[in-house]
C-alpha positions, 0 to 999 in steps of 0.5 A: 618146307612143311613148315613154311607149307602150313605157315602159309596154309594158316595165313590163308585160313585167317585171311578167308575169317577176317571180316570184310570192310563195313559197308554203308547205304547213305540217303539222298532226301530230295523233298517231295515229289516237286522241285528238289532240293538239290541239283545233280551237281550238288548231290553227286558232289556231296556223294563223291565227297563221301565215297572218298572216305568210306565205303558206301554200298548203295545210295537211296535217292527221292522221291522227286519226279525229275528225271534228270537227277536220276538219270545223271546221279545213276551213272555216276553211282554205276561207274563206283559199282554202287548200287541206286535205289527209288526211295519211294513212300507207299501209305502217306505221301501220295496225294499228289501223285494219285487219288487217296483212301484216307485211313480211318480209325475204330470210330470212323474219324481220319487220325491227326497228322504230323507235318515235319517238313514241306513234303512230309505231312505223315497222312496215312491211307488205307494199308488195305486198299488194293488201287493204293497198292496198284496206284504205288506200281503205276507210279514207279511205271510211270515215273522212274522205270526208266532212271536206271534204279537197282531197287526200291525203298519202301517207307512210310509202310505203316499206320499212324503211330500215337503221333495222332493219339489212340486214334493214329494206332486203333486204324485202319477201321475202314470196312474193308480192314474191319473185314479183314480183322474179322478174317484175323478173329477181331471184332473192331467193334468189341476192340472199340467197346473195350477200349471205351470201356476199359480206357488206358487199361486196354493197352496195359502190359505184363511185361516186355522182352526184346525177343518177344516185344511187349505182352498185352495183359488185354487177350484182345488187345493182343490180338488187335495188334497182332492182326494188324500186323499181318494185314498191313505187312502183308499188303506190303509184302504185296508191293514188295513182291511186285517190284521183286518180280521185275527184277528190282531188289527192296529195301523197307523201312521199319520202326524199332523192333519195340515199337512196330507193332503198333503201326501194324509193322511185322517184322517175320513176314515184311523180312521175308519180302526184303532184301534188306530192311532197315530198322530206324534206330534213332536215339537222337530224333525228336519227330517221327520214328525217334524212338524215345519221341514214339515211346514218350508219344505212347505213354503221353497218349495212355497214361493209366495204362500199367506196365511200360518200363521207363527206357533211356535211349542208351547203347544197352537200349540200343543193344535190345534193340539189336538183339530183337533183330537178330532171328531175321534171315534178310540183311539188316542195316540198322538206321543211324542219324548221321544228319543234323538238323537242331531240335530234331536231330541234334547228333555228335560224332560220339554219338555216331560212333557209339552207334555204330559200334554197337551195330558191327558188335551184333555182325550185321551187314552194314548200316544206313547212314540216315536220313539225309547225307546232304544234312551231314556234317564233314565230321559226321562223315569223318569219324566213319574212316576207321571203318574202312 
């Protein structure tokens, strides 16, 4: 009887260390705020389809202002226990929606823009300016408190990228940021000096860990990137809070841990207001956030400058990357494509799979299946079953 006592004792104890099932958040990309893209029948069709085959933890769905989609696609969501979230763009995107403070540069000039799609035209505004940030709650007040969203996911919470060349990531340089630099101890003046003085040099590095990120042989340039990351994080750790405080969980989206810096992303304070974040991890995507896209972006844009490793977008990279994230207490669901679209998101099955691997080996929570579920192909999705 002993024996058989500790046989099950150990099954038990075995069965309480057995890791649970992977669980995925999926997105939903209606367009802009006008005419969706897809009807509540076709999306909840899509999802249905989904769910059949892989366990999906939460859905995030926008930003379109109709109601009807939420309201609908929510009560379906909540009848499967799955969460819904407002996918809801904070710095760029919101001309139509509210009056806007573009972001400007050290030379006071509005950086260029990249427009992808309808919808998406990646115009950055002040990251500083407090009607913005109050503008961001009106708009979640008066358009979808009452949607039956469980939470908020907070994109587009950072400045231009080398999308627009030094000048997308010398920003803000508004005279309310260049007050704040000066709280930080940044002159934006003498950043601007320098780099004019220096040119390509400025954003010269000495080296580069996944733990540390890359170190700026320039004392100032180091601490202009470092400044920036605490203004632009902590003003949305400001909105994140906000809607915490009314009981909605936040989930932000990050650029890759090597990348963040330069679009003033700070990963120790934004984890710090997050439920979960989730760092875009795409190898396959040629347009903004892909991380070779970024990192080809950069050293097109400062070619004299030293010191920049020459990355392949492979698993190790990946697995750097991943790394990186690790120190961070909040959920982690790293972004992999699973869409497809030619020229911008040419992804595979293997690719998929190959990503996610790596992503499980590093016992995170999960993985966002990203950026539009309506876009995957059935064998993108079926290739998720042995995650099951």
């Amino acid at each position: 009887m002993r024996k058989i006592a500790l046989i099950v004792l150990l099954a038990l104890a075995l069965s309480g260390c057995r890791k649970e099932s992977t669980s995925f958040i999926v997105q939903v990309s209606l367009g802009g705020w006008n005419s969706p893209d897809y009807s509540a029948e076709q999306i909840i069709d899509r999802l249905d389809a989904v769910i059949r085959r892989i366990p999906v933890k939460a859905v995030i769905i926008g930003w379109s202002t109709d109601k009807d989609i939420y309201w609908r696609v929510g009560r379906y969501l909540h009848g499967q226990k799955i969460d819904m979230f407002l996918w809801l763009p904070v710095f760029a995107e919101t001309e139509d929606m509210c009056e806007n403070s573009p972001a400007l540069d050290l030379w006071g000039n509005v950086p260029a823009n990249y427009d992808l799609t309808a919808g998406e035209g990646f115009r950055f505004n002040c990251p500083s300016d407090a009607e913005s940030v109050a503008d961001i709650i009106d708009i979640y007040d008066s358009c979808f408190s009452d949607c039956g969203f469980d939470g908020v996911f907070l994109d587009r919470i950072r400045t231009q990228s080398f999308v627009s060349g030094v000048s997308g990531v010398l920003s803000c340089g508004c005279p309310g940021c260049s007050e704040l630099f000066l709280e930080e101890g940044v002159d934006l003046q003498e950043v601007r000096d320098a780099w004019e003085a220096k040119g390509d040099e400025f954003f010269s590095v000495s080296g580069y860990t996944p733990q540390e990120g890359f170190v700026f042989a320039d004392p100032l340039a180091a601490a202009f990137f470092k400044a920036k990351g605490k203004i632009v994080s902590e003003s949305v750790a400001t909105v994140a809070d906000c809607f915490r405080n009314h009981g909605l969980k936040v989930g932000m989206d990050l650029y890759a841990p090597f990348m963040a810096p330069f679009v003033g992303q700070d990963y120790a304070i934004l984890s710090e207001h997050a439920d979960f974040i989730k760092p875009m991890l795409y190898r396959q995507t040629f347009a903004p956030a892909g991380m070779g896209f970024e990192y080809d972006l950069l050293k097109k844009a400062v070619p004299g400058a030293s010191g920049y490793p020459d990355f392949a977008m492979d698993a190790e990279f990946l697995n750097s990357q991943l790394e990186a994230m690790e120190p961070y207490s909040c959920a982690k669901f790293p972004g992999i494509e699973i869409n497809y679209r030619e020229g911008v998101a040419p992804t595979s099955p293997q690719y998929i799979l190959e990503s996610l691997d790596a992503v499980l080996s590093h016992g995170f929570d999960g993985a966002v299946l990203s950026w539009n579920i309506m876009e995957a192909p059935v064998n993108h999705i079926d290739c998720l079953k042995k995650y099951k």
